[in-house]
N, C-alpha and C positions, 0 to 999 in steps of 0.2 A: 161700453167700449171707450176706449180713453180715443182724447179730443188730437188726433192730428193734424188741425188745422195752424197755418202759420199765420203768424202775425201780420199784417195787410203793410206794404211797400209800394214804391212806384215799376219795383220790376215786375210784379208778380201778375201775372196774367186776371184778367179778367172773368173768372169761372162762373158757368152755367150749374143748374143744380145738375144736370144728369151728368157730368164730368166729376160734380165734387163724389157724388154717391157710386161715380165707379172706382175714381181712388179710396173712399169710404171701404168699398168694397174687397179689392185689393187688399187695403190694410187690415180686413178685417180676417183676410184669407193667410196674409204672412203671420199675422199674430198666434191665428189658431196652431198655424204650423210650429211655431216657435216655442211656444206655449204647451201645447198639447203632445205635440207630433213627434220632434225634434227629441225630445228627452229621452223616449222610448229607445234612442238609438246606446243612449247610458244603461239603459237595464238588459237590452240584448247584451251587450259587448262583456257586462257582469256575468250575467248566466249564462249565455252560449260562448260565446263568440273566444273569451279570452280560455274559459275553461279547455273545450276543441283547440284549442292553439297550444295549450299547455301541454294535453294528453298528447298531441300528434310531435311536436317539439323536444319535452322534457324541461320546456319554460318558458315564460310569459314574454309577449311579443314585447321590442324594446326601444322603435321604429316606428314614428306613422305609418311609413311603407308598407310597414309589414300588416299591421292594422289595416289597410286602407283594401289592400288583396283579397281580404278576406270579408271584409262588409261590405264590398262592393259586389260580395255572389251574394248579398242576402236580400230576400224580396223586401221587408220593411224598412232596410235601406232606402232601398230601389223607390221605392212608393214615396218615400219622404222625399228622397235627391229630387226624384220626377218633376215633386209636387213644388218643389223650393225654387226649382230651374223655372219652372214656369209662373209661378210668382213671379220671378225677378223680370220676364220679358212680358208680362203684365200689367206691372209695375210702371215700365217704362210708355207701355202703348198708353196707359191711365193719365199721364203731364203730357203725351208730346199733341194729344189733339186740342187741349187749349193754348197752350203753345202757338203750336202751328196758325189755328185761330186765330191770335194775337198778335202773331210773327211782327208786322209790319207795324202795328201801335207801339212794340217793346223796344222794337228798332229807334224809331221816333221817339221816345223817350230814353230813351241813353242818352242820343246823340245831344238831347234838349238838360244834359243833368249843369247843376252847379260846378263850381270847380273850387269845391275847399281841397281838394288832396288832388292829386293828378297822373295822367294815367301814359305812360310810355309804350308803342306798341314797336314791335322789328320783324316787318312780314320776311326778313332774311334769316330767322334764327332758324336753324334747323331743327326738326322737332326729334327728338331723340327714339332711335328703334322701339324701346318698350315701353313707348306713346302709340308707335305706328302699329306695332305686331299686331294687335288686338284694340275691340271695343274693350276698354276695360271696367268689368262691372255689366258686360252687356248695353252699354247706353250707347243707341246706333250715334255712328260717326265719331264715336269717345268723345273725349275733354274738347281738341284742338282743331277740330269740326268746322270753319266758315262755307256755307252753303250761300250766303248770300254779303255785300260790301256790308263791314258794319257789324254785324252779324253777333247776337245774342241769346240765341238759341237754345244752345251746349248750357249755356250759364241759366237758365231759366228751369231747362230741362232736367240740371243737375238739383237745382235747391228744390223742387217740386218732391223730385223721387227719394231724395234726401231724406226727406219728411218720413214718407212712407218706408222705407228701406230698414230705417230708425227705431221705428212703429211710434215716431214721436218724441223718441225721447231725446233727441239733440233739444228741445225746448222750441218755443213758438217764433227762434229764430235760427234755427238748425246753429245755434252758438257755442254747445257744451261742450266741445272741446279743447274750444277755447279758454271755457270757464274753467275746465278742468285743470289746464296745464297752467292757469294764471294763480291760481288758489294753490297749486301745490310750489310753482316761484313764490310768492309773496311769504308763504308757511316755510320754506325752506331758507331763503335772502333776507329776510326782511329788510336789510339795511341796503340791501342793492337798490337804487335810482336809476333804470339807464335812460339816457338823451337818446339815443338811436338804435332802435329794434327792427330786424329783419323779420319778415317771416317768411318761408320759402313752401313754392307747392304750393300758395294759397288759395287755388281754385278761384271759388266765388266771392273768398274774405268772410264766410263768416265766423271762422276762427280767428282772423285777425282783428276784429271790432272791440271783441272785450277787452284786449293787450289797449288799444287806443283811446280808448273810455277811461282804463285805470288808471294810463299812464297819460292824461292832457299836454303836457309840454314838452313831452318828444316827438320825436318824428318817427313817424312809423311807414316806411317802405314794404312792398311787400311783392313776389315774383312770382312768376305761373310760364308754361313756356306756350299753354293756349292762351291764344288771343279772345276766342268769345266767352272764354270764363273771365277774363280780365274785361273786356268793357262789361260785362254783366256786373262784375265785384265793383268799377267804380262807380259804374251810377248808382248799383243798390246802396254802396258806403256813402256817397251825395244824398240821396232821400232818406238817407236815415240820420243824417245830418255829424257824423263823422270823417272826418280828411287822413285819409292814406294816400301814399304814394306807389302807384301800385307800376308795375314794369314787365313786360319781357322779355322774360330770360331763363336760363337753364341754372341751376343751381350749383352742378357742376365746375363753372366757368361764369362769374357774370362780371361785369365793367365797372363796380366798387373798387376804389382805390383800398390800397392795405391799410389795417387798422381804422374801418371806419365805423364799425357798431360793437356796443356795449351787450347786446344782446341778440342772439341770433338764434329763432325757434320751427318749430316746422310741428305739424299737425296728421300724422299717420299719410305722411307720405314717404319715407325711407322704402316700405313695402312694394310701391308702384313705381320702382327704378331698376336695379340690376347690382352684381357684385361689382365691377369695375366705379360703375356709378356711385359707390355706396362711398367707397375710398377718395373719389373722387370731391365729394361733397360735404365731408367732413376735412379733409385737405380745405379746400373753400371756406368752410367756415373758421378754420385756426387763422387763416389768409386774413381772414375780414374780422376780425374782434381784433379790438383794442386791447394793452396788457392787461390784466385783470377780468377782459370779459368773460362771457357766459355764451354754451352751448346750449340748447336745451329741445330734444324732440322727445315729440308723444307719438307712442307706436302700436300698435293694435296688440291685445292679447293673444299668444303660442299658443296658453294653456298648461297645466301643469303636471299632465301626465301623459301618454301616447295616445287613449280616447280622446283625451281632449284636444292633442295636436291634430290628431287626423280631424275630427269635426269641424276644427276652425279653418283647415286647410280645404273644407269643401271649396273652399272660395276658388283656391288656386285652380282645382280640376274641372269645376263647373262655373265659372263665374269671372272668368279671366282676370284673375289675380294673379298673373303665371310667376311671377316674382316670389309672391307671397310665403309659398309653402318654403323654399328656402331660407328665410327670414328667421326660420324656428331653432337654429341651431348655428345661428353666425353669430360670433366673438365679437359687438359691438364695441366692446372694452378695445379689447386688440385693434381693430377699426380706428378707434378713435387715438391711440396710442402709437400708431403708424403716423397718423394726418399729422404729429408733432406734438398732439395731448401729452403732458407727464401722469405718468400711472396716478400719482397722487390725488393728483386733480381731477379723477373721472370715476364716475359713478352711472352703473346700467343696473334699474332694480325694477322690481312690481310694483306699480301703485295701486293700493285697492281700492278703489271706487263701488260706490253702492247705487245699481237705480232701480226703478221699481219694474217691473217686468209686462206687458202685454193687456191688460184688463185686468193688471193688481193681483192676476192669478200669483205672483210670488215673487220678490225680491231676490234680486243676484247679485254678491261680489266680484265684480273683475279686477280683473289684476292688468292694468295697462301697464307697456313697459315705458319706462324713461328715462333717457340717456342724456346724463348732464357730462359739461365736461369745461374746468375754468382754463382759461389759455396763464 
């Protein structure tokens, strides 16, 4: 079984063995599923499911929806959805009791962190409705969660399950997404330098670490509109001995004067917002780049066929992604060419990434999307 343990921080809870060997365990449950379980759902929809769809139709379903109607009567569906839903609130019971354990030591070290970067919080900012609707992702209380003054919780809760959710493979500092989307700027720009990089929706930062490592002499801000994911991201970014500026706010609207960053990124959060939000938020960023900046978000993979939208959009049905499934068929281009982008200047394509899958059972290409766009 491959190693999902993280790299040891000053945020990270203090774990007993029978807590790591129940997340062990967990991980070792979503893996089989993912691994084993999960595929089988590609060879029903081959042999039954699309064939039955054809005969009864006169042609092949052309819709998640349409897909989703019909593997949702199938029992190996049923057995897998079951098995994957319960994972994921597994998943979370497996971090929140060392957590909890810890509550009060993680508290005390936050409040005790360095101050190379610094942390703005606005108990006034309204948390926007598809924060509140839902746990999103299932993780009790969501992102924006203070249960107690202080409070770091949500932000401990979240890089824990991280891990597991992953089956590891964000890396031994939940960071590859970050790595991802900095490897494909640097291959893409290479002559871009920017002084001042956004990154928006940063939860915990640890997408935002590798942008700050690469780039030493900027300044790297960074905004979330929960607060116990932000003081979790500054202290973790203080123990690990990098300075962001991290803030809250809504990405939508936030208190940057115009033209004030060269670069402006975001990390598979466009999904976890709404349609008005999405225009909203790309408007914000044409507002806030300098002439010549750069937009740049990393977005979770659709999928490249109607099986594959409908499985990735499990999220949306069972997993409160409720955003998510609409995401598969919105005109990002167009999006960004309303906020003020000129067509020329924008580019929404696949990135194919390659990682290794579950216990090495077998390598996958995905195709993350990424929406660049030079003001």
């Amino acid at each position: 079984m491959m190693n999902h343990r993280l790299a040891p921080h000053a945020l990270l809870p203090d774990e007993l063995h029978d807590e790591r060997e129940r997340q062990a365990f967990v991980g070792a449950l979503r893996g089989h599923l993912a691994g084993r379980v999960m595929p089988g759902n590609y060879a029903l929809y081959r042999t039954r499911i699309e064939p039955e769809f054809e005969r009864e139709h006169g042609r092949k379903p052309v819709h998640h929806n349409e897909v989703r109607v019909v593997m949702e009567q199938n029992s190996y569906y049923q057995f897998w959805s079951a098995l994957q839903r319960c994972s994921q609130q597994r998943m979370w019971d497996s971090v929140i009791d060392p957590v909890e354990r810890e509550w009060s030591r993680l508290n005390d070290r936050a409040k005790r962190s360095r101050k190379r970067g610094s942390l703005t919080l606005d108990p006034s900012l309204p948390i926007p409705r598809y924060h509140k609707a839902v746990d999103i992702h299932l993780q009790p209380g969501g992102y924006h969660t203070d249960f107690v003054d202080g409070d770091v919780a949500s932000g401990a809760i979240y890089d824990l399950g991280l891990n597991i959710y992953s089956h590891g493979m964000m890396g031994p500092r939940n960071e590859y997404l970050g790595e991802l989307l900095l490897s494909y700027f640097l291959k893409a720009h290479p002559g871009f330098k920017p002084i001042r990089i956004l990154d928006m929706g940063c939860a915990i930062g640890n997408s935002t670490l590798p942008w700050a490592r690469q780039f030493k002499k900027a300044r790297i801000d960074a905004i979330d509109v929960a607060a116990p994911q932000l003081r979790y991201a500054h202290a973790r970014a203080e123990s690990l001995g990098v300075a962001v500026h991290f803030s809250q706010q809504n990405a939508e609207r936030t208190s940057y004067e115009n033209e004030s960053f060269d670069l402006v990124i975001s990390h598979i959060m466009l999904h976890e917002t709404s349609r008005s939000a999405l225009q909203n938020i790309f408007a914000e960023c044409h507002r806030l780049l300098k002439p010549g900046g750069l937009m740049l978000h990393l977005e979770i993979p659709r999928g490249k066929n109607v099986i594959e939208n409908f499985l990735y959009n499990w999220e949306s049905w069972n997993n409160n992604e409720t955003f998510g499934q609409y995401m598969t068929h919105i005109n990002l281009t167009e999006i960004a060419r309303k906020a003020g982008f000129v067509s020329n200047n924008i580019k929404c394509e696949d990135h194919a990434a390659t990682r290794e899958k579950e216990q090495q059972l077998y390598s996958e290409e995905t195709l993350w999307k990424i929406v660049e766009a030079r003001k």
